[in-house]
N, C-alpha and C positions, 0 to 999 in steps of 0.2 A: 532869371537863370539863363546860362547860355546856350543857345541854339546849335546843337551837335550835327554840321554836316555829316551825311555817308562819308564813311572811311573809304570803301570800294571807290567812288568818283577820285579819290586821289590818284589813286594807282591808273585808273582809266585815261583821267586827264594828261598823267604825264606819258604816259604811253601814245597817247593823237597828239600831244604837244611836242615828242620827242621821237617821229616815229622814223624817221633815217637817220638817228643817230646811235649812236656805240650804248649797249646796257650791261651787257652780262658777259664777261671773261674770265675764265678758269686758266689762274695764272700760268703762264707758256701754252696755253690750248686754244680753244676753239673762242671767237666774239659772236655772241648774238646781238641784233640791233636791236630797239626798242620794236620795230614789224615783226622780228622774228619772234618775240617774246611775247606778242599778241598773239601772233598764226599758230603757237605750242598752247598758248591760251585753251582756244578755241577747239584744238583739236582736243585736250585733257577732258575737257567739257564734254564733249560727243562721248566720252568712255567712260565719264559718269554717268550720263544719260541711259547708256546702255546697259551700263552695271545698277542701273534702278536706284541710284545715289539722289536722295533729294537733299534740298536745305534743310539745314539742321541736321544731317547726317554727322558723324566724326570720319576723319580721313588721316591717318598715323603717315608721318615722314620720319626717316629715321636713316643719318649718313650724313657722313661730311659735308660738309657747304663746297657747292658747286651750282655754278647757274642753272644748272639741271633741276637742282633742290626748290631755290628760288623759284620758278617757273613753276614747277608744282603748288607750292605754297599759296600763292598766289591765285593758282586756277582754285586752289580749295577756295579760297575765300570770295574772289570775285565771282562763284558759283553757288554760296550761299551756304556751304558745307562750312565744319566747325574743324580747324585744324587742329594738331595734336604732334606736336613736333617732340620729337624724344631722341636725347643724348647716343649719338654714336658711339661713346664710349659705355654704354651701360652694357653688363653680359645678357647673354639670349634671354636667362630667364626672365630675368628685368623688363625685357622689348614685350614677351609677349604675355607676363603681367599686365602692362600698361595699356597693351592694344585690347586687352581683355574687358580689363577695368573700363577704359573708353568708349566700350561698345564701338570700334572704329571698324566701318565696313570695306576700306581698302586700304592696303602699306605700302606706300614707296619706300624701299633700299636702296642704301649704296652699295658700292664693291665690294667692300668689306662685311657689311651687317650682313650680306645675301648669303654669304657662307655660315652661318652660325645659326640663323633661326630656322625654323621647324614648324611648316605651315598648321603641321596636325595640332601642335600645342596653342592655336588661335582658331577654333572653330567656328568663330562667329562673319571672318574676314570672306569677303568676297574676290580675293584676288589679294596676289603679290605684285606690284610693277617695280620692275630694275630702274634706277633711276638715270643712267648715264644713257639711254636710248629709251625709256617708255617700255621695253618689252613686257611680256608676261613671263614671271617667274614658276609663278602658281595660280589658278582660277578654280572658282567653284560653278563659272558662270557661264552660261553657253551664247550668251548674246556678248557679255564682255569680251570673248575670245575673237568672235566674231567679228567686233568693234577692232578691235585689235590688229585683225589682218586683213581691214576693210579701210583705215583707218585713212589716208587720202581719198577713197573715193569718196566715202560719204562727208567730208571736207568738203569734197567737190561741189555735191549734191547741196550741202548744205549753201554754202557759197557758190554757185555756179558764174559770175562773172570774177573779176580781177579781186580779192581781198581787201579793202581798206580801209583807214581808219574809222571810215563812217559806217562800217559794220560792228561796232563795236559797241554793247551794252551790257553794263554788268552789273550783278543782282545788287537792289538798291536796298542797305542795312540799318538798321536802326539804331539810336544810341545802348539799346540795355539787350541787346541781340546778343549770346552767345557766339562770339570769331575764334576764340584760343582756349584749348586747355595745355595748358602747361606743369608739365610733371616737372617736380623741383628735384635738384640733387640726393637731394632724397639720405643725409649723413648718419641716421637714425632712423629702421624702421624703415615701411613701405612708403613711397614716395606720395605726396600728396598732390593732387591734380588742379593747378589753380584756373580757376575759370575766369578770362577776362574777356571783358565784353568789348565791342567797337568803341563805345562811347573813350573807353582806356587808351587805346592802339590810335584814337586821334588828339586825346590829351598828350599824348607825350608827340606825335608826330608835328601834332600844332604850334608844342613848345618848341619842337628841336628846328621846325621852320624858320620862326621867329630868330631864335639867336644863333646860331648857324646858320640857316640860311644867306643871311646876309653877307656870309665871311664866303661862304661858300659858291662861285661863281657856277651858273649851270653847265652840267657838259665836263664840269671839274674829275679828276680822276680818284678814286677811295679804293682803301685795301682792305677788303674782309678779315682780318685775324679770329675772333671771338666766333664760337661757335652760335649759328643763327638760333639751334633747337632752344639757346639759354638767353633770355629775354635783352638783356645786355646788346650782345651782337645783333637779334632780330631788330630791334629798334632801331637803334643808334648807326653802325652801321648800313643795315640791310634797309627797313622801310625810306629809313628819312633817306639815304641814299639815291634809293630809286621814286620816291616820289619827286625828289629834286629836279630830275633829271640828268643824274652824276652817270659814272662810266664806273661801275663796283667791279674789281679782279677779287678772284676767291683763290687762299691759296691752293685748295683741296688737297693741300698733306698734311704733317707734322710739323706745327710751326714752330721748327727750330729754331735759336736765334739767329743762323745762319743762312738759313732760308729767309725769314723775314727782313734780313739785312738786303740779301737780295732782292725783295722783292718793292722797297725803299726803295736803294736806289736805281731801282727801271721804273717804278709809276709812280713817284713822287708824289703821296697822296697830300690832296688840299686840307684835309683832315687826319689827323692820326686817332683812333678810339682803342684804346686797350688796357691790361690789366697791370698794375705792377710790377707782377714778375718779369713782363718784357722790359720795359725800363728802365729797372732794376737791372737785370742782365746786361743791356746795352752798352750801360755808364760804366758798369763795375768791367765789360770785358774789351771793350770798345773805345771808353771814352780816360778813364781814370788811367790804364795805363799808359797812355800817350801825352796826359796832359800834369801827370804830377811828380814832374821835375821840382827840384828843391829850388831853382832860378823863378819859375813861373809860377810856383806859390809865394815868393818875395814879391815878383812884378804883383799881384795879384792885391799885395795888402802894400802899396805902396800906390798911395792917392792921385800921384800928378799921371800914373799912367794905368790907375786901374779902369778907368774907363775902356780906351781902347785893350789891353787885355782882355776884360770882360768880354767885350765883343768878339775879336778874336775866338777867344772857347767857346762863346752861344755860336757862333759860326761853322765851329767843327762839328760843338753837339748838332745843332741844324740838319748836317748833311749826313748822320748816322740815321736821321726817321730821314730820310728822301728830298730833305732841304726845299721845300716847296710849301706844308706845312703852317696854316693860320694857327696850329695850335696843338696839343698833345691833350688829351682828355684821359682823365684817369679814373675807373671805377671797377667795380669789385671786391675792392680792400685798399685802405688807404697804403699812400707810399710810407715807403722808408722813408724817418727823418734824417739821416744825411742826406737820402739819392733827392730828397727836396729841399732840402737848405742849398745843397749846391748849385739845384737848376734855377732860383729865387736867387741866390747871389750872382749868376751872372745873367739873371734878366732872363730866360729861356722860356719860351708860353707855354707852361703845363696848369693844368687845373685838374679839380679831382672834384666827379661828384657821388652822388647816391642813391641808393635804390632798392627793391626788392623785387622780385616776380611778381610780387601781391599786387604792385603798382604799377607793373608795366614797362617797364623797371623806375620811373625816375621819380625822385622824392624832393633831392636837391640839385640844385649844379649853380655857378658862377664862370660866366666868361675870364677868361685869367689875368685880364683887368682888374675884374673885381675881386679877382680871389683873394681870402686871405691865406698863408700859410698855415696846413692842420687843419684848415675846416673843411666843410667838404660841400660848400657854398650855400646861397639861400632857398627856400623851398621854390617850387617850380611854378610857371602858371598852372593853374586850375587845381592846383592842390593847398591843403592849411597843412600845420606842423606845428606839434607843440611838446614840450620835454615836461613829465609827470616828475616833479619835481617842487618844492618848497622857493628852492633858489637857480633857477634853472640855469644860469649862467656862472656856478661856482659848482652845485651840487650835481653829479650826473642823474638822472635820471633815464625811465626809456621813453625812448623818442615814438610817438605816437604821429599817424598821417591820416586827414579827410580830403576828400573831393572827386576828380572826375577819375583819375589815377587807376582807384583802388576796387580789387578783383568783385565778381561777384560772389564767392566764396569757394569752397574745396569741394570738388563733382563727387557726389555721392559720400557728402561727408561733415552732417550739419554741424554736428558734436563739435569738430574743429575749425571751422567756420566761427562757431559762437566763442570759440577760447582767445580769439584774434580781430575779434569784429564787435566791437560793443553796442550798446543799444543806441548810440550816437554818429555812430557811422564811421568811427575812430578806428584805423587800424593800428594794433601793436603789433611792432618790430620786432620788439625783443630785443632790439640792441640799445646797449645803452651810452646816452651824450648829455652834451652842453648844448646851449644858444645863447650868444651872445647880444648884448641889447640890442643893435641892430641885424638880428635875425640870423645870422650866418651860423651852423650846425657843428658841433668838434663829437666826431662817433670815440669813444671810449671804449668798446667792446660787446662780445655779447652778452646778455645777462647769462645766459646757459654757461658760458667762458666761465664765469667771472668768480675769483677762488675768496676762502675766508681766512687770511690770516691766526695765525697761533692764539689772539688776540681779538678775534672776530672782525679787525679791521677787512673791505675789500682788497683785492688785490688782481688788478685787472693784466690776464695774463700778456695779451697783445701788445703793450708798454712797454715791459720788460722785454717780449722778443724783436720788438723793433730797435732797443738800445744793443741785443746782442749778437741781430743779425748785422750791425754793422764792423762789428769787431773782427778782427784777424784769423783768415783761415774755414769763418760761417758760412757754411751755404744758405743755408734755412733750419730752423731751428722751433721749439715748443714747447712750454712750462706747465710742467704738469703736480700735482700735487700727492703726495705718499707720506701718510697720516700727517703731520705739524710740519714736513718738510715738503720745499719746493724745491723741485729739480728743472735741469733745464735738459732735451732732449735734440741732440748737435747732432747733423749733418752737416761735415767739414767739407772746404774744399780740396778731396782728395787730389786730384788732378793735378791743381797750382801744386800741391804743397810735392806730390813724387817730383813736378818738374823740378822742382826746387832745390832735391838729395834728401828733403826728409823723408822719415819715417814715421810708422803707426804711432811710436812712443815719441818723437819731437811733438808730434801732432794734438798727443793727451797730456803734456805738457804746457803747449799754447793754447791749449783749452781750459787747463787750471787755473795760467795767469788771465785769460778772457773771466773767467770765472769772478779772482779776484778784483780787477779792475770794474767789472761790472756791478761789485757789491757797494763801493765805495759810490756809487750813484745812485743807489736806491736805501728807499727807508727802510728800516731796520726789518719790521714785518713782510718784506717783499724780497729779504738777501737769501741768493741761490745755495742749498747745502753742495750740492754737486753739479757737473757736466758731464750728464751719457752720452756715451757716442755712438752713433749709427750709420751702420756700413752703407745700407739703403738710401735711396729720397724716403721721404712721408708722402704715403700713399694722400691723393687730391683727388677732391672733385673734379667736376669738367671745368669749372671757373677758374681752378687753381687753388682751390683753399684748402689747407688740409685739415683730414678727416682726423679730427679731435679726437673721435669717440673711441677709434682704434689703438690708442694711449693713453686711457685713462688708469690710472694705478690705483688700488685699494686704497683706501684710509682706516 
């Protein structure tokens, strides 16, 4: 079995490894170096200490990702405490459910969250701290307040010569030690708290060393997009990031596509990590209309010079992520098949992998070398993967995962624990796929999704709405079923289409012929009766995906 270094020595190492260099910038604000990102350490430490916080404590962060957040997160852990990171976008009641539930004895906020919650409705917390400076927003505690407005001298005291890296030790964790609870989306129902232990938090960190690392030069610059509370961005992003030794900007706003355009092209990240809808967006608003001239789709399919064309377009898409880029990483929900037929035909490095909270996130991934197109690559170190299936490479089944990955189970929650965790150590997904003979995973849907034909035939909703979010006029789109009939449920692109001179009625017009041209592609049991239209987005998770539950129609 394999020997599970402490997680915590990563973080330490590269912090004495990296200690005058660039760590943590809150896009257009303030740089802390790897020293400075110890000496906030250290002092966080001192106001646990005070606040009667031991190991194995829970400690709630809650607020957009800013090196602020980071810094905290971090002192939870390298002090032995159990973090408990929770979605900025969730409402109050939500936060102080969770902090409830968690038994968390202190809550970092951001700007925003400090306005909404309500210290009385968390009586169990020892303090509020603001996160953009440490203050106290709220205390129950007289020695933490203390700590508080003490909080350089007894630095001082504690340190009394020059600070450096050789002051440095942090609490040393073990492989099946509780490090994370992470509250999931939570789309149905109270959210469940998944408990992942260190042994997880260095599977996947160990994985992402290995095959990123080596693409990734140290000292390299990366752009937070994904929010850190959602295991996706803590990982991938955020840990492997900084245990690298990278230079992470947060954008700490709304990552618009015009903000993250900008924020491309000023920090050029060596890595891109993010979800579909960014890239999706980019090509569709950015890149397609500049490049689909009826000339340069001829150059395009004409052999003696699609080469350099190719190149050309991978050149310009290049310079839309910050043209620096070893690679575009995709996870959350697979791409659109056209916005990845396209980036595959002119050669562009995108790959897409997979994951769950359960695992920390990663389940699958492929270098996009080895990608195939649709799959969402081969299972990871330290984890197995197998599809409960007859013929597992024609028939989908769900895709089931074992190894170092996968959580310790749901906090204060056996019953569901055991509906996901079998007496083999097997975790199910719930979502259901292929595996192809040599290994590589094609996700099909979730089984929750997945509708039953007039006929009892499947009929996996997310197929159909990737065929019809690429049709004329789709923003995003969701099939939903009402009694024997499947409807589809269209958010058009109102904007394009006013710029355009149309109207509401051109609009449910090009929706009927989307309609029709989209039946003629699917089998008989999956053809749409109608196209509704909605004025609205579809309300999303924080990952992006939307909340199914809130459209489900009677049968």
């Amino acid at each position: 079995m394999t020997s599970i270094p402490s997680f915590n020595a990563y973080i330490q190492d590269s912090i004495v490894n990296n200690w005058n260099s660039d760590a943590l910038t809150d896009f257009k604000g303030a740089t802390l170096q790897y020293n400075d990102v110890a000496r906030k350490i250290e002092k966080l430490h001192i106001l646990f200490e005070h606040c009667g916080i031991k190991p194995h404590d829970k400690i709630a962060l809650c607020g957009r990702n800013s090196a602020h957040w980071a810094v905290a997160f971090m002192a939870t852990l390298t002090y032995g405490a159990v973090a408990v990171p929770i979605q900025h976008e969730f409402k109050a009641e939500q936060i102080h459910n969770i902090v409830n539930h968690s038994d968390a004895r202190l809550l970092f906020v951001g700007d925003v969250v400090a306005k909404t919650i309500n210290a009385d409705e968390m009586p169990n917390i020892e303090g509020v701290v603001y996160n953009p400076d440490y203050s106290l927003l709220f205390s129950r505690s007289e020695t933490l307040n203390y700590a508080r407005e003490h909080l350089n001298e007894l630095f001082g005291k504690k340190f009394p010569k020059v600070f450096t890296a050789d002051d440095i030790s942090y609490y040393k964790d073990e492989a099946e030690m509780l490090a994370m609870i992470n509250y999931t989306s939570g789309t149905t129902g109270f959210s469940k708290g998944v408990m992942i232990p260190y042994r997880a938090l260095w599977g996947n960190l160990d994985y992402c060393m290995r095959v990123l690392g080596s693409k990734v030069p140290n000292g390299s610059n990366m752009l937070s997009i994904l929010p850190m509370a959602h295991m996706y961005g803590m990982t991938v992003e955020f840990i492997f990031s900084f245990c690298h030794g990278c230079h992470l900007f947060f954008l700490t706003r709304l990552p618009s596509p015009a903000v993250i355009a900008d924020a491309f092209a000023e920090i050029k990240p060596a890595i891109v990590i993010t979800v579909p809808m960014v890239v999706e967006k980019i090509i569709r608003k950015r890149v397609f209309p500049k490049i689909q001239s009826k000339a340069l789709h001829l150059l395009l399919n004409m052999p003696v010079v699609n080469k350099r064309i190719k190149q050309r377009v991978c050149g310009f898409v290049m310079q839309a992520f910050g043209g620096s880029m070893y690679e575009v990483v995709v996870g959350g929900a697979p791409l659109n098949q056209e916005i990845e037929n396209f980036l595959h035909r002119i050669d562009f490095p995108v790959t897409v992998g997979y994951g769950t909270t359960e695992c920390a996130p990663l389940i699958t991934f492929s270098d996009y070398h080895d990608y195939k197109p649709g799959s969402c690559g081969l299972p990871v170190d330290h984890m197995e993967v197998k599809i409960l299936s007859k013929q597992p490479s024609d028939i989908p089944g769900e895709i089931v995962a074992r190894g170092t990955n996968v959580m310790l189970g749901y906090y204060k929650n056996d019953e569901a624990t055991q509906e996901v965790v079998d007496s083999d150590g097997w975790y199910h997904t719930g979502d259901l796929g292929t595996m192809s003979a040599d290994g590589h995973v094609y996700i099909k849907g979730r089984i929750k999704n997945m509708l039953l034909g007039s006929n009892g035939q499947n009929v996996y909703p997310e197929e159909i709405e990737d065929k019809l979010n690429s049709m004329a006029m789709v923003n995003e789109s969701i099939i939903v079923q009402q009694g024997d009939k499947l409807v589809a449920l269209v958010h058009p692109e109102f904007e394009e289409a006013y710029t355009m001179g149309l109207n509401d009625d051109d609009i449910a017009n090009i929706m009927e012929q989307n309609r029709q041209q989209l039946n003629v592609q699917l089998a008989s049991f999956c053809k749409i009766s109608k196209i509704e239209i909605h004025k609205d987005e579809f309300e999303k998770t924080p990952k992006k995906s939307i909340k199914r539950y809130l459209y489900k129609r009677e049968l």
